[in-house]
C-alpha positions as CSV (number, residue, x, y, z in Angstrom):
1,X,0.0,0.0,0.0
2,X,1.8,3.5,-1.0
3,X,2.2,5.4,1.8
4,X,2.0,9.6,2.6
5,X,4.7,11.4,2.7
6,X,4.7,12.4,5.8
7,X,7.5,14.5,5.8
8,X,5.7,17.4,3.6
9,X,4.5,20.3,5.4
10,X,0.6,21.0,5.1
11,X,1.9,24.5,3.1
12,X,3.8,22.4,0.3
13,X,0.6,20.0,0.3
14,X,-1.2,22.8,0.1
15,X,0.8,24.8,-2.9
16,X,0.6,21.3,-4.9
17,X,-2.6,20.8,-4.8
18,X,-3.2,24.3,-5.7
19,X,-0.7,23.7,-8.8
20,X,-2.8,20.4,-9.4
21,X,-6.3,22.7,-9.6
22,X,-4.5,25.0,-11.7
23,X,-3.7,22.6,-14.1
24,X,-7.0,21.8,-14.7
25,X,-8.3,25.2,-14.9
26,X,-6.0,25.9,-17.5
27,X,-6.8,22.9,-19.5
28,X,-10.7,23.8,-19.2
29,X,-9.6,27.2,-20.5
30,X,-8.3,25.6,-23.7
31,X,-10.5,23.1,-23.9
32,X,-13.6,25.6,-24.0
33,X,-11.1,27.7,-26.1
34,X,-10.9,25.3,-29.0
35,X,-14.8,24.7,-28.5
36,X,-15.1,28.7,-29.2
37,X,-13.2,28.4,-31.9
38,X,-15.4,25.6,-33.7
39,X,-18.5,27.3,-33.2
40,X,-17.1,30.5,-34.2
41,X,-17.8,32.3,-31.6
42,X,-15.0,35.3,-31.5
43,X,-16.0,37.0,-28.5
44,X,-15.7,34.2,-26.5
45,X,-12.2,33.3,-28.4
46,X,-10.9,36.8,-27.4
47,X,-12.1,36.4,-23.8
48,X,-9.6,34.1,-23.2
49,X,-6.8,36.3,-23.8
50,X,-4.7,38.9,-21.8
51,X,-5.3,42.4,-22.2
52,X,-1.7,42.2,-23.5
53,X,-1.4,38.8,-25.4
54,X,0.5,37.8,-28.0
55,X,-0.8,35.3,-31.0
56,X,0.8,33.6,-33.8
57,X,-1.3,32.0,-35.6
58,X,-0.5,29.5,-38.8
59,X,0.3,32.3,-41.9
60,X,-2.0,34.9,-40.3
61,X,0.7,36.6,-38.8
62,X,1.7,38.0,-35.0
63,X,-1.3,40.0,-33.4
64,X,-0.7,41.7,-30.0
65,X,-3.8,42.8,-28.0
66,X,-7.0,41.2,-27.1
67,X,-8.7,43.6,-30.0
68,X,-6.1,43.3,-32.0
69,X,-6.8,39.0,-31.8
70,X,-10.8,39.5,-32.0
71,X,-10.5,41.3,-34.9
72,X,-8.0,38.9,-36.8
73,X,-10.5,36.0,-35.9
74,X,-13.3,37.8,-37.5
75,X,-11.9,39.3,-40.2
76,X,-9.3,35.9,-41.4
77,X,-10.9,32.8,-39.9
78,X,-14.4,33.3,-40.5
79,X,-14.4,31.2,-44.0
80,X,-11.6,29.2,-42.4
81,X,-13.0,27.8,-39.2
82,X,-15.9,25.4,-40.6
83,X,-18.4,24.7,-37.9
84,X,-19.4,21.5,-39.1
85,X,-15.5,20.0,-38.6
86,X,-14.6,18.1,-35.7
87,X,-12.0,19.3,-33.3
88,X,-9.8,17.3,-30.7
89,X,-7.4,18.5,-28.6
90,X,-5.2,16.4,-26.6
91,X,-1.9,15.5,-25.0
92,X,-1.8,18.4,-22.0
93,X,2.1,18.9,-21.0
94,X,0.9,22.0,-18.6
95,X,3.5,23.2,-16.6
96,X,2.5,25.5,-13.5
97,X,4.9,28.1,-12.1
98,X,6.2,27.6,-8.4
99,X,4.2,30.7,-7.1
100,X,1.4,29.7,-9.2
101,X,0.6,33.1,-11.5
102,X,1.7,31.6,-14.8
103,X,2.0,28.7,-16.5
104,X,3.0,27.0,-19.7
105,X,1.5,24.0,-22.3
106,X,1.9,22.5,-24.8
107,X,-1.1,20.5,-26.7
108,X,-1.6,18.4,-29.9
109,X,-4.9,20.1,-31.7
110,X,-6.4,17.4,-34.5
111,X,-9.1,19.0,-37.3
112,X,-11.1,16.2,-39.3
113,X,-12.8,18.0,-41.9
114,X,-16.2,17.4,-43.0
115,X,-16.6,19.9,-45.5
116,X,-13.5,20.3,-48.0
117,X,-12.8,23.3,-49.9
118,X,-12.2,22.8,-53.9
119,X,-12.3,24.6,-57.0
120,X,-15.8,24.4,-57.2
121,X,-16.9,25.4,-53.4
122,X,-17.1,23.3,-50.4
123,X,-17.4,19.6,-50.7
124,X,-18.9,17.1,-48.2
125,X,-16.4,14.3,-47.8
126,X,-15.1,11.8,-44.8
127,X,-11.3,11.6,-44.0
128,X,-9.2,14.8,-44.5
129,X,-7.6,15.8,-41.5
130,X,-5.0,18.2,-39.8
131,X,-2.6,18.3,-36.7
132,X,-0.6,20.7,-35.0
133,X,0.3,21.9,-32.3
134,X,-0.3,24.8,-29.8
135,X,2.4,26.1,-27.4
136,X,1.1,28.2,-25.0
137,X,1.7,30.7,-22.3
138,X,-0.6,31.1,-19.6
139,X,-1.2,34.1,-16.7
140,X,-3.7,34.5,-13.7
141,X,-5.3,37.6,-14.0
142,X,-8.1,38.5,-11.0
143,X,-8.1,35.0,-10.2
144,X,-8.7,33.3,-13.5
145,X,-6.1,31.9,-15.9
146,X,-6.1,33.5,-19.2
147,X,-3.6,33.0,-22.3
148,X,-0.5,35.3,-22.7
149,X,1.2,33.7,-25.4
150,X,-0.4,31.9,-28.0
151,X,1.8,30.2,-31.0
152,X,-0.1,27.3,-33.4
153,X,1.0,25.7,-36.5
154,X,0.0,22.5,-38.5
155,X,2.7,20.1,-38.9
156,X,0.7,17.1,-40.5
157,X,0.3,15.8,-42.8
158,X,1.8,18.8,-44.9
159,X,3.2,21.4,-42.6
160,X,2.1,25.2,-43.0
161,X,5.6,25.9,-44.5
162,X,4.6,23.8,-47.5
163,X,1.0,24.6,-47.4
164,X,2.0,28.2,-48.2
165,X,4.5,27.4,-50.8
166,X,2.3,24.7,-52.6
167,X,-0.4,28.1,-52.7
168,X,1.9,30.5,-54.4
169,X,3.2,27.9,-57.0
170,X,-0.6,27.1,-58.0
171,X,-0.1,22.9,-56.4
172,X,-2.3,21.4,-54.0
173,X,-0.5,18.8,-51.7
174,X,-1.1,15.3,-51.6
175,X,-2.4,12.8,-54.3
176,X,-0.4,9.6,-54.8
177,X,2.9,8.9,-54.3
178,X,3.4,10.0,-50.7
179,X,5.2,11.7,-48.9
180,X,5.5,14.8,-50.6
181,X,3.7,14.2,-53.7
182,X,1.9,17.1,-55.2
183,X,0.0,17.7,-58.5
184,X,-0.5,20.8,-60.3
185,X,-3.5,23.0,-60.2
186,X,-3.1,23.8,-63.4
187,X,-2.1,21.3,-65.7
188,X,1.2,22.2,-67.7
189,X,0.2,21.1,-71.4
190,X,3.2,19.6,-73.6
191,X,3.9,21.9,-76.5
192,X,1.8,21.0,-79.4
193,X,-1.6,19.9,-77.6
């Protein structure tokens, strides 16, 4: 049978288990974040920022500010952020400060897709899917946890990097012959036909 430590004082008890609660408050925060951001609901996205934060996410650049944030949601992620897709986020590292004021996490965040964007609009189909990760910083402000520092990319199964560059060059990633296969958009026709 394990037994108590008996040599910790009630006061270092008492500052883990206050650690151990804000752990969990913080991973309620961004669950309920990532649930905000699936039902599109920006307010509620930018409530769970700092006055101050900072966010990087994907391409959309560095936005400083809890307005500054609101308004990047609205205005970039509004086609972007499907309703209908499923989110998951999972695999909490959260790591709570010794006098218990900030904190930091890192999480792995997976999309599956239900409706796919093409050439010719939005397209119901089962399977596509996404994962990144978020690496976050977190900060207690009038006795609630809030994020500071947001950062987010998409590493699988094409990361952002190549997402971006497959864009400017007219490709979409994917298609047969993985890893790294990509087709053109745009056919390039032999000379002649």
């Amino acid at each position: 049978m394990p037994t108590l430590h008996t040599s910790l004082s009630l006061e270092e008890l008492s500052r883990r288990i206050e650690r151990l609660e804000s752990a969990e408050a913080i991973s309620r925060l961004h669950q309920n974040y990532v649930r905000d951001l699936a039902s599109r609901n920006w307010d509620a996205v930018a409530a769970a920022y700092t006055d101050d934060a900072v966010c990087d996410i994907r391409h959309h650049g560095v936005h400083v500010g809890r307005q500054a944030i609101r308004e990047m949601f609205g205005a970039e992620l509004e086609g972007v952020v499907l309703a209908k897709d499923g989110y998951i986020l999972s695999s909490p590292d959260i790591t709570v400060s010794e006098d218990g004021e900030s904190a930091s996490g890192v999480w792995t965040w997976h999309r599956l897709q239900a409706d796919f964007r093409t050439t010719w609009g939005l397209m119901r189909v089962w399977g596509p899917w996404s994962e990144g990760t978020y690496v976050t910083e977190y900060r207690r402000v009038d006795g609630q946890w809030k994020i500071s520092k947001l950062w987010f990319r998409v590493h699988a199964p094409d990361h952002d990097e190549e997402f971006v560059a497959a864009g400017e060059q007219g490709r979409v990633l994917g298609g047969a012959g993985r890893p790294g296969a990509s087709w053109q958009a745009t056919p390039q026709l032999s000379e002649g036909v």
